[in-house]
Each structure stands twice: as C-alpha cells, then as structure tokens.
C-alpha positions as a Markdown table, in Angstrom:
| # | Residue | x | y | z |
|---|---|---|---|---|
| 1 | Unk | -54.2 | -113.4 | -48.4 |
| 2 | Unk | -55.4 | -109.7 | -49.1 |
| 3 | Unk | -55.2 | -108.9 | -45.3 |
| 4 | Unk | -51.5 | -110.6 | -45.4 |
| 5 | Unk | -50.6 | -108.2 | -48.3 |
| 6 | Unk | -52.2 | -104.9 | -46.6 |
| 7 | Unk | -50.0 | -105.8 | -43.3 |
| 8 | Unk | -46.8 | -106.2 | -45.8 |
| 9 | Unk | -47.6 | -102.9 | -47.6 |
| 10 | Unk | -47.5 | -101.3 | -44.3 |
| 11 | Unk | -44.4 | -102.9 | -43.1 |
| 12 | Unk | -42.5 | -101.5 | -46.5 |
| 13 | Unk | -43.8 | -98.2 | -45.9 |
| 14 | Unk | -42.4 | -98.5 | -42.3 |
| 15 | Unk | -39.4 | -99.7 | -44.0 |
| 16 | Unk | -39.2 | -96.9 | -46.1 |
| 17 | Unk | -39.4 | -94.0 | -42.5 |
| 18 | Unk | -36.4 | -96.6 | -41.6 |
| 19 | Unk | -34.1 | -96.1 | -44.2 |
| 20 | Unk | -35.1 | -92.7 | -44.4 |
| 21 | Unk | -34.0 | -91.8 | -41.1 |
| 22 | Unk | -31.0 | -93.6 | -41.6 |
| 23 | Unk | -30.0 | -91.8 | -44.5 |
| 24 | Unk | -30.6 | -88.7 | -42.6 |
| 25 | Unk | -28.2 | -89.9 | -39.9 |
| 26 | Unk | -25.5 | -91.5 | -41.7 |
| 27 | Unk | -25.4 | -87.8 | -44.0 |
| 28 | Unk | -25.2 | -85.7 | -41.0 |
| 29 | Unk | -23.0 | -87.5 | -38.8 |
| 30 | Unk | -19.4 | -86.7 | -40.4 |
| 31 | Unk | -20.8 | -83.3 | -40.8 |
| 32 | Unk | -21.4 | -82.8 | -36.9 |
| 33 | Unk | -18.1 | -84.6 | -35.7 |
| 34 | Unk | -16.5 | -82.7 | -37.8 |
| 35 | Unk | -17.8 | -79.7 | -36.7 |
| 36 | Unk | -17.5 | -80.6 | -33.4 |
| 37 | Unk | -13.5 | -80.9 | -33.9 |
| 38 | Unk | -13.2 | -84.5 | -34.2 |
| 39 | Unk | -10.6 | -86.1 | -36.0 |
| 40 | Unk | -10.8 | -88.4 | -39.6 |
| 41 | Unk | -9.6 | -91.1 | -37.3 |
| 42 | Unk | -11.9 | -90.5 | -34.6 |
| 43 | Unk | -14.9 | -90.1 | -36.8 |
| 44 | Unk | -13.6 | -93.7 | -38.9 |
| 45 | Unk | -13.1 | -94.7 | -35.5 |
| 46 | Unk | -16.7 | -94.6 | -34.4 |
| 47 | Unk | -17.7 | -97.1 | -37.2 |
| 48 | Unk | -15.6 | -99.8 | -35.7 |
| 49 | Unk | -18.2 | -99.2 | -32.2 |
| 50 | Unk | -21.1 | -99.1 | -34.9 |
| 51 | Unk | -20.1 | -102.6 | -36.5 |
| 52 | Unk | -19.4 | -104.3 | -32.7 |
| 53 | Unk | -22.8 | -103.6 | -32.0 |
| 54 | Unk | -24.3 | -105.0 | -34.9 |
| 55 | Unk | -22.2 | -108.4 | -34.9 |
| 56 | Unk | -23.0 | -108.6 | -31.2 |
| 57 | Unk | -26.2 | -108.6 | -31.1 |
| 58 | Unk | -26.6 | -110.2 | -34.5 |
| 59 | Unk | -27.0 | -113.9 | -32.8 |
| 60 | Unk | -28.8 | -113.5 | -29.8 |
| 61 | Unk | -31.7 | -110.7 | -31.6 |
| 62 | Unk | -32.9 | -114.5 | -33.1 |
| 63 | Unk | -33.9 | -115.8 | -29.3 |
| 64 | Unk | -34.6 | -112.4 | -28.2 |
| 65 | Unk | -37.1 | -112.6 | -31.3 |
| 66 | Unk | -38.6 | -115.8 | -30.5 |
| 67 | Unk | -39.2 | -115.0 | -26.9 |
| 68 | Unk | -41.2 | -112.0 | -27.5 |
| 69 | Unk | -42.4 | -112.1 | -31.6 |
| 70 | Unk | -41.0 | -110.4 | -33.8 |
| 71 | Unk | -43.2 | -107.7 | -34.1 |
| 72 | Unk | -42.6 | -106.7 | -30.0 |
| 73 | Unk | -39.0 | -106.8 | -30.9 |
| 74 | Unk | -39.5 | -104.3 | -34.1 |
| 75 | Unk | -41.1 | -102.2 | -32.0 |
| 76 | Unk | -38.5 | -102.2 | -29.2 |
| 77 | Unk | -35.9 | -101.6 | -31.9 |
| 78 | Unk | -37.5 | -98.9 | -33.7 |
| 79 | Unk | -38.2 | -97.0 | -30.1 |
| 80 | Unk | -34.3 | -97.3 | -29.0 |
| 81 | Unk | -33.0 | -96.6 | -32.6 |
| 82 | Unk | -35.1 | -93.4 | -32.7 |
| 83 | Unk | -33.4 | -92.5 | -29.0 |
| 84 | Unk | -29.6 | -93.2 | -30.4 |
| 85 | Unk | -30.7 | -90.5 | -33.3 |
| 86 | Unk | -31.9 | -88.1 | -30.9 |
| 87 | Unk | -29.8 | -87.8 | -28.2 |
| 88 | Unk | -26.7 | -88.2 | -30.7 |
| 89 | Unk | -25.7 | -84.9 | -30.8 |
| 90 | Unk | -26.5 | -84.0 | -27.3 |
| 91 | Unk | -23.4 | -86.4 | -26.3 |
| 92 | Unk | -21.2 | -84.3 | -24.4 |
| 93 | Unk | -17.5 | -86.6 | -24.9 |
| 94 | Unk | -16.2 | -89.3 | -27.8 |
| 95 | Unk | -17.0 | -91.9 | -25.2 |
| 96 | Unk | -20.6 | -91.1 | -24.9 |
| 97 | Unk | -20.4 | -91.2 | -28.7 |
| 98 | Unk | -18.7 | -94.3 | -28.8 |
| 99 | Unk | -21.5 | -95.5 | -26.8 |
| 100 | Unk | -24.4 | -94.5 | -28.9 |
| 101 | Unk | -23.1 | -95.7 | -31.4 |
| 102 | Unk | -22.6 | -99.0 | -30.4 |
| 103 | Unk | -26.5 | -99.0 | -29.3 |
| 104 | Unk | -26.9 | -97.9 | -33.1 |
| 105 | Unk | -25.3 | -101.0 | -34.5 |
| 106 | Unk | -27.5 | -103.0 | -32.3 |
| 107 | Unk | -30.9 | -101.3 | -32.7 |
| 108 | Unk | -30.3 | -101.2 | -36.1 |
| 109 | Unk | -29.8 | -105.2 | -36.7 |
| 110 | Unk | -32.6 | -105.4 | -34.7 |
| 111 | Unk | -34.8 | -103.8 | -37.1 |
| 112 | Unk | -33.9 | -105.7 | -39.7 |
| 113 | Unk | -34.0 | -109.0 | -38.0 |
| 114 | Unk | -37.5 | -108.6 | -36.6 |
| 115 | Unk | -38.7 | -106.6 | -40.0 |
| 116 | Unk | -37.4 | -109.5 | -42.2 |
| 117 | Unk | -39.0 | -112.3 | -39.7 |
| 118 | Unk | -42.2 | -110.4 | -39.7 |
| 119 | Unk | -42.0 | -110.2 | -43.8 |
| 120 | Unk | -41.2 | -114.2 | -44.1 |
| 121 | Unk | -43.3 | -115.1 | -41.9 |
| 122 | Unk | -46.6 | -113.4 | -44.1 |
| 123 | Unk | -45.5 | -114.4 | -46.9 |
| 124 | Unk | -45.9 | -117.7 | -49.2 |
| 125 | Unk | -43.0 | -119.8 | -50.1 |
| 126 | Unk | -43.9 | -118.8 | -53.6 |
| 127 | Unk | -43.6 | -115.0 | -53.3 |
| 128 | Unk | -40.8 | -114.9 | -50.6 |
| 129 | Unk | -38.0 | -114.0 | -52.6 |
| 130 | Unk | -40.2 | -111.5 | -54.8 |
| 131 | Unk | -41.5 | -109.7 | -51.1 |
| 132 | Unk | -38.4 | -109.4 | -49.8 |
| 133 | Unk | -36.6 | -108.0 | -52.9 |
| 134 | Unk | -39.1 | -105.3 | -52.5 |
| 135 | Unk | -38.6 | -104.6 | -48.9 |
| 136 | Unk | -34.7 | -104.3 | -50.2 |
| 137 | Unk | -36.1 | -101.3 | -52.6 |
| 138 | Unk | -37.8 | -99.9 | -49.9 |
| 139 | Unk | -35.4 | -99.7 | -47.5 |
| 140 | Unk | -32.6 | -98.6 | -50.0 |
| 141 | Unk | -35.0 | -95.9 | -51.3 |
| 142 | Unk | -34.8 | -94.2 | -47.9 |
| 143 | Unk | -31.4 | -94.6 | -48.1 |
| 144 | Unk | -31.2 | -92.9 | -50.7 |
| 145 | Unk | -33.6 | -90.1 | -50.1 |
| 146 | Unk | -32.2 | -89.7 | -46.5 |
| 147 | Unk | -29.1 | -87.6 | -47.6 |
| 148 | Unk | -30.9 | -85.6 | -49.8 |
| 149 | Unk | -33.5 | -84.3 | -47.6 |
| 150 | Unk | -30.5 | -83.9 | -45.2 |
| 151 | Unk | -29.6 | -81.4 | -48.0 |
| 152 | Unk | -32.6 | -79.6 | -47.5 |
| 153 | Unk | -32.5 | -79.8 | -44.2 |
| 154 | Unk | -29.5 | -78.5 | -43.0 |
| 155 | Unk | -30.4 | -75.6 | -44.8 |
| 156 | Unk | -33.2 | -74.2 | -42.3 |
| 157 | Unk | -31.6 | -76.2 | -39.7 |
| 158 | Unk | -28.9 | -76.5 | -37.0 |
| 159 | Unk | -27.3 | -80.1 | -37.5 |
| 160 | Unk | -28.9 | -81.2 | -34.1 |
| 161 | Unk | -32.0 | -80.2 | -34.9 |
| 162 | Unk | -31.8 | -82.2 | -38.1 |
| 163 | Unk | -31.1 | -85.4 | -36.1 |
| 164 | Unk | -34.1 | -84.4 | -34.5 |
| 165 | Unk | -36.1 | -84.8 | -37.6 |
| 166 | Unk | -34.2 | -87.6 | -38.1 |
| 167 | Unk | -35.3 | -89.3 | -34.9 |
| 168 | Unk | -39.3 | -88.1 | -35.2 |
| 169 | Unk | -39.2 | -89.7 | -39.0 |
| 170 | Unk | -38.1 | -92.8 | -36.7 |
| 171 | Unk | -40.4 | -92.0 | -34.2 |
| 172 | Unk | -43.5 | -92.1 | -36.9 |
| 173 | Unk | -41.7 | -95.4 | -38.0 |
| 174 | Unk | -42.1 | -97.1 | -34.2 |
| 175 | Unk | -45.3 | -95.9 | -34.1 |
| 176 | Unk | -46.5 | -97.7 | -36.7 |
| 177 | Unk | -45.0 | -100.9 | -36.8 |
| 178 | Unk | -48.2 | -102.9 | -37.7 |
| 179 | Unk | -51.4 | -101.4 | -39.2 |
| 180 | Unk | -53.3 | -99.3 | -37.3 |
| 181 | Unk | -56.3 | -100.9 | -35.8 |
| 182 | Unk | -57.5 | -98.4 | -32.9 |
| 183 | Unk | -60.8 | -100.4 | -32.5 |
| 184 | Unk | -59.3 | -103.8 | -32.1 |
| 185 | Unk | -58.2 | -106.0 | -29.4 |
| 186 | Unk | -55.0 | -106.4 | -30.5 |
| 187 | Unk | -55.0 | -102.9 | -31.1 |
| 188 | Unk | -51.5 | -100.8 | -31.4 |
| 189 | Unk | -49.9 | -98.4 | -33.7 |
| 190 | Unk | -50.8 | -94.8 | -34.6 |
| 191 | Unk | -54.1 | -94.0 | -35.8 |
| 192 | Unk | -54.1 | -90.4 | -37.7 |
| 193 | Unk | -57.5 | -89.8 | -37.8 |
| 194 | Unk | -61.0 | -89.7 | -36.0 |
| 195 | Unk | -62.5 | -92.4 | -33.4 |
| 196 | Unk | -65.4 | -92.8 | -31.8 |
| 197 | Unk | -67.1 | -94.9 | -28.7 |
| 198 | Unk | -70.2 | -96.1 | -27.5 |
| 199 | Unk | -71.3 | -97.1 | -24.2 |
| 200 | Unk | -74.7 | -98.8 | -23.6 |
| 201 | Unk | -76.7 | -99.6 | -20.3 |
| 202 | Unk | -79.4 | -101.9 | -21.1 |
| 203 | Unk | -81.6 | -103.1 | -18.4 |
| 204 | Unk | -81.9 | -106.9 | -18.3 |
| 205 | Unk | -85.4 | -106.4 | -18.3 |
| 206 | Unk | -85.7 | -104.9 | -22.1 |
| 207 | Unk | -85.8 | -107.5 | -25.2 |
| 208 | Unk | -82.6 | -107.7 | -27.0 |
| 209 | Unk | -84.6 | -108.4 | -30.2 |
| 210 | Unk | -83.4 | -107.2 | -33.7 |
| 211 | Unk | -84.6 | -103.6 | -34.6 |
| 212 | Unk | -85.7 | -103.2 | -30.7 |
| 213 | Unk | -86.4 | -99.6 | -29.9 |
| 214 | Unk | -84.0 | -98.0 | -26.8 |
| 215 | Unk | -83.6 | -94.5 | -25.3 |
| 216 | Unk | -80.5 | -91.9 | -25.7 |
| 217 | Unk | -80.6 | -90.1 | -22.3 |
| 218 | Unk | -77.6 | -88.0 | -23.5 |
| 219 | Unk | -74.8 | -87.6 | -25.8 |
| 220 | Unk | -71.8 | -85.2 | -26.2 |
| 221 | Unk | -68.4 | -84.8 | -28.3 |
| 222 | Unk | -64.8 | -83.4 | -27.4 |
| 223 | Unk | -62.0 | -82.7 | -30.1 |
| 224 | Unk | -59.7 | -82.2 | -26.1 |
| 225 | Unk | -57.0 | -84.9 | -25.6 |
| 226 | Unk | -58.8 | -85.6 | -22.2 |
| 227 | Unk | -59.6 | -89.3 | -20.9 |
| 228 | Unk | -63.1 | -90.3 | -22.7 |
| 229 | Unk | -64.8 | -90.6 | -19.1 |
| 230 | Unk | -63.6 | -87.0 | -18.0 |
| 231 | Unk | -66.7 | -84.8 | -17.0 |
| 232 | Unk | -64.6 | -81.5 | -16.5 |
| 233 | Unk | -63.5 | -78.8 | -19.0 |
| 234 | Unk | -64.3 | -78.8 | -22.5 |
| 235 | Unk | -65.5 | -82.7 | -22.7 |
| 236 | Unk | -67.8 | -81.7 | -19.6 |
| 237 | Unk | -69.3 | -78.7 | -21.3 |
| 238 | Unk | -70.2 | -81.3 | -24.2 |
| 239 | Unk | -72.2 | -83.5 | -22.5 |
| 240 | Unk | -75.5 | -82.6 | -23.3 |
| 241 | Unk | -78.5 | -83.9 | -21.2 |
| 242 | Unk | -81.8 | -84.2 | -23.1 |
| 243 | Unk | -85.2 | -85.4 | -22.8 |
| 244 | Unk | -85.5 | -89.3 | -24.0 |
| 245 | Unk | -85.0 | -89.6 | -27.7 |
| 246 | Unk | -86.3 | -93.2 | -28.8 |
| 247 | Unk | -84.2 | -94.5 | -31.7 |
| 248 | Unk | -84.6 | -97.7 | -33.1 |
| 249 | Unk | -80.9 | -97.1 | -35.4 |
| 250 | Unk | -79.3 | -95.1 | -37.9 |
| 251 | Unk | -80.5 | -92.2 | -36.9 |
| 252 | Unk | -79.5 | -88.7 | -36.4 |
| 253 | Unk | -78.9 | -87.3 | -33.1 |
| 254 | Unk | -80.1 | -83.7 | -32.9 |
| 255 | Unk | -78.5 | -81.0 | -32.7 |
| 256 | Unk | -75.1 | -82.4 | -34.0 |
| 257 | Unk | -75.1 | -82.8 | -37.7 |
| 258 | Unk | -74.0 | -86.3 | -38.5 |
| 259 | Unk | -73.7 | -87.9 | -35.2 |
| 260 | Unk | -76.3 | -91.5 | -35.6 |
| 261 | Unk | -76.6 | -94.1 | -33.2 |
C-alpha cells in the first residue's frame, strides 16, 4: 500500500509539471498569434483544430492504452505534447499551426487518459474518488500557476523562448512519468542525483561463503558523462591500479574518502 501511495505522489507531482506547462501555453498563445498578425477569428479558429484532436483520439487512446499500458502511453504523450509546445512558435504558416494544434488536442487527452488509468488502477475502490479529486487539484494548480509564471516569464523572455520553458517543464514531466528507480530492472525515469556500480570477477574456485575475504585489484571514479566501461579521457585517468587490497566488506577504499566496497 505505502509503495502504491509513493508511485501516486509521484504521478501528482508529474501532474502538477503538466498543468503547469499548460498554463504556460494556453497564456502565451493569443499573445504570440497576435503578435504574429493573426486575426480574433483565426486565433478562435485554432481552438476548433485543438478540440478535433481531442474528440478524435478520445476513443481509440482506450485500446491504444490497453495495447501498450498505460504508463508507455503517458510517456508517449508527455514526449509529443512537450514537441507541439516547442516547435509551436517556430511554425512558419496558419496551416502548420492548425496542425500542431490538432496534435495538441490529442497528446493532451492522452495524458489524461493514461494519467487517470495509471491513478485507478493504484488505487482501492475505497479511496478512488478521494485520489482522483486530488489529482484534479494538482492538475488545476498548474493551471493556475502556468499563466502567472508566464507573467514572469515574458518579462526576461522572447515569447518563443517562453514556450521553450514551457516545453522543458514538459520535458521534466515525460521524464519522470514513474518514480525513478535507476538501479532497477524495470528501471526508467530521470534520476537527479548520484549512482554507482559494481562489477565482480570471482573465480569459481574461491568459496562464496558469508563474510569471505576477496581482493580489489583496482578501482577508479568519473563525474564525465562517458559510457561506464570507457578507458579513455578523464574516466581512463581514474582508474587507479593498486597492489591487492583484501577486504572482507564495508570498508574504505584508500585514497578516496568514502568510497567502501
């Protein structure tokens, strides 16, 4: 039940980078057709594309959910809803507009098809109407906040450079649509932190036996964004070679303050 909760808290705070970059969206957009010379009608026009999209795909995002769990299809969403933001105003003609807006409409039921699955399905027959009252809040809080940063924003920004935000906020959001779990096999997500690994050749020959004494032959650490098995450059230079050092576990490796095995 606890771990069910902890995957829900996540999903509301991913709700939350949704609606956020929604809000963002939805403040600039008038304010960028506009500028761009666009008419009232056009710009009232482009919600009629938004809306196709999102009664199109409305039905079929159910089997498209099935087919490929609903958290594959969050993540799919949250990826092409984070491209319509981006490339919004880099759309050269009211077509191309038209287009991404349609794309909008049905990225965006997407998300909230596959977010609302992923919440029922966690979630006991007891407390479903209570958890997803609160992923309403969540979601309308970034609504809410959206415009307001967009405020701010546009203050230090060009507009399509504030859809930019707009589409990293979503971005973040994609990123993390489950808990991070770098370490496990169904691992995905983002992980902002540190991580570590371990790779051990054992010769059949030596007891496996609890509390067994083995041998570090060499050890090293990198901060580079190179491949873990990379021996070149900086993660090369921090390989360090050293006489055998017996350890028989949980304890410090010399020479670099904090580092056990």
């Amino acid at each position: 039940m606890q771990a069910a909760l902890r995957h829900l808290n996540h999903l509301y705070r991913g709700t939350f980078f949704f609606g956020l970059a929604c809000g963002i969206s939805i403040a600039l957009t008038s304010l960028f057709l506009d500028e761009r010379g666009y008419s009232k009608q056009d710009i009232g026009g482009l919600a009629l594309f938004f809306a196709s999209g999102l009664v199109l795909f409305a039905l079929p995002v159910g089997a498209v959910i099935r087919r490929f769990s609903g958290k594959r299809t969050l993540t799919v969403m949250l990826i092409g809803y984070a491209l319509c933001v981006g490339l919004f105003p880099f759309m050269p003609t009211f077509t191309s507009i038209a287009a991404i807006r349609f794309l909008d409409g049905v990225f965006s039921v997407g998300v909230w098809v596959s977010s609302e699955t992923i919440l029922l399905s966690r979630t006991d027959k007891a407390h479903k109407a209570h958890q997803t009252s609160l992923y309403a809040i969540w979601l309308a809080s970034g609504y809410v906040v959206g415009p307001l940063l967009a405020l701010g924003v546009t203050k230090f920004l060009t507009l399509g450079q504030a859809f930019l935000v707009a589409a990293g906020f979503e971005a973040i959001r994609a990123t993390t649509a489950t808990t991070p779990s770098p370490f496990r096999q169904g691992r995905d997500g983002l992980a902002l932190g540190e991580g570590a690994g371990l790779i051990a050749l054992v010769r059949s020959t030596v007891p496996a036996a609890a509390g067994a004494s083995f041998f570090v032959r060499g050890f090293g650490a990198a901060t580079d964004a190179a491949p873990v098995t990379s021996s070149t450059g900086v993660r090369g230079a921090l390989i360090f070679t050293a006489p055998f050092i017996t350890c028989t576990g949980n304890e410090k490796l010399p020479g670099l303050p904090g580092m056990s095995v």
